[in-house]
C-alpha positions as CSV (number, residue, x, y, z in Angstrom):
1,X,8.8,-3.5,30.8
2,X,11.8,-4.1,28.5
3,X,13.9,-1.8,26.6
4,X,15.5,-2.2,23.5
5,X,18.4,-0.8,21.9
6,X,17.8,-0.1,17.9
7,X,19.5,2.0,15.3
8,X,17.5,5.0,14.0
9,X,18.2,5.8,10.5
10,X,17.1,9.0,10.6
11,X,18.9,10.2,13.9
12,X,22.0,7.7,12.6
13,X,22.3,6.6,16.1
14,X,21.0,4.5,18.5
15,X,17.8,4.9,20.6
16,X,15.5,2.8,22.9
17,X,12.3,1.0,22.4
18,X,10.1,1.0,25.6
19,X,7.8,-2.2,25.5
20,X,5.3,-3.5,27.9
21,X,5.0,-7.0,29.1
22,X,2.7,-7.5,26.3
23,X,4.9,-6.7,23.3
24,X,3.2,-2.8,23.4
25,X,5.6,-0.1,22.4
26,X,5.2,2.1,25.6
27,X,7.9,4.9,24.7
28,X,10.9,5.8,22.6
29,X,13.9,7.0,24.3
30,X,14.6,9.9,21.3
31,X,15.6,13.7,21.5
32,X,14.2,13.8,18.2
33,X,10.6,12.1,18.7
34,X,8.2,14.4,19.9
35,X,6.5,12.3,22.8
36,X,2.4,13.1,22.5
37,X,2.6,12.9,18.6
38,X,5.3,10.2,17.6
39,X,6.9,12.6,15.4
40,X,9.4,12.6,14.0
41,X,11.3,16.5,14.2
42,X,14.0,15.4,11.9
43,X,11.8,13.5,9.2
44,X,9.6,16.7,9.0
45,X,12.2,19.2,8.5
46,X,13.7,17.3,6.2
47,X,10.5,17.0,4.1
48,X,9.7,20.7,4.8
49,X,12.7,22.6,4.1
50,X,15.6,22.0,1.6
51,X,16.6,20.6,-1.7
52,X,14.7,17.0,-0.5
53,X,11.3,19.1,0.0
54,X,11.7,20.8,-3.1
55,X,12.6,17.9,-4.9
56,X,9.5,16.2,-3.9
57,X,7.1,18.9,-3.5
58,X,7.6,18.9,-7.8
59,X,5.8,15.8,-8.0
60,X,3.4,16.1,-5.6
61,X,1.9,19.3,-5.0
62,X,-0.2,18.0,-1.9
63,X,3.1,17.5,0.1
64,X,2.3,19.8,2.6
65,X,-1.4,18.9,3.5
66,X,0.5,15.3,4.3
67,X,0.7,14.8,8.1
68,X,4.0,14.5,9.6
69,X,5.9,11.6,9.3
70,X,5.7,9.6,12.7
71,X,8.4,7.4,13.8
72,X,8.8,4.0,12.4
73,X,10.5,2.7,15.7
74,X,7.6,3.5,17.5
């Protein structure tokens, strides 16, 4: 196992990479990343609610049927 310390632009912090022996990402060390899904809470409620949803939900009226946004660290 090795862990990894990388910078989350969403989170604007740091958080840690779990990776096997292999190079696999086991885990991510996030309060934010849900840990059966690989969601992302704060990339969904940003796309969800706010002036950045409605902003994009007027050029793409399908925005909601979109899964949530995993985490790209992951």
């Amino acid at each position: 196992m090795s862990l990894t310390s990388l910078w989350c632009c969403a989170l604007q912090r740091s958080v840690t990479r779990v990776t096997s022996v292999g190079g696999e990402v086991v885990a991510v060390i996030c309060p934010e990343v849900e840990e059966a899904t690989g969601v992302c809470r704060l990339k969904t409620s940003a796309l969800r609610d706010g002036v950045l949803a409605d902003l994009l939900r007027q050029g793409d009226e399908t925005l909601t049927e979109k899964p949530p946004p995993r985490c790209t660290i992951a």
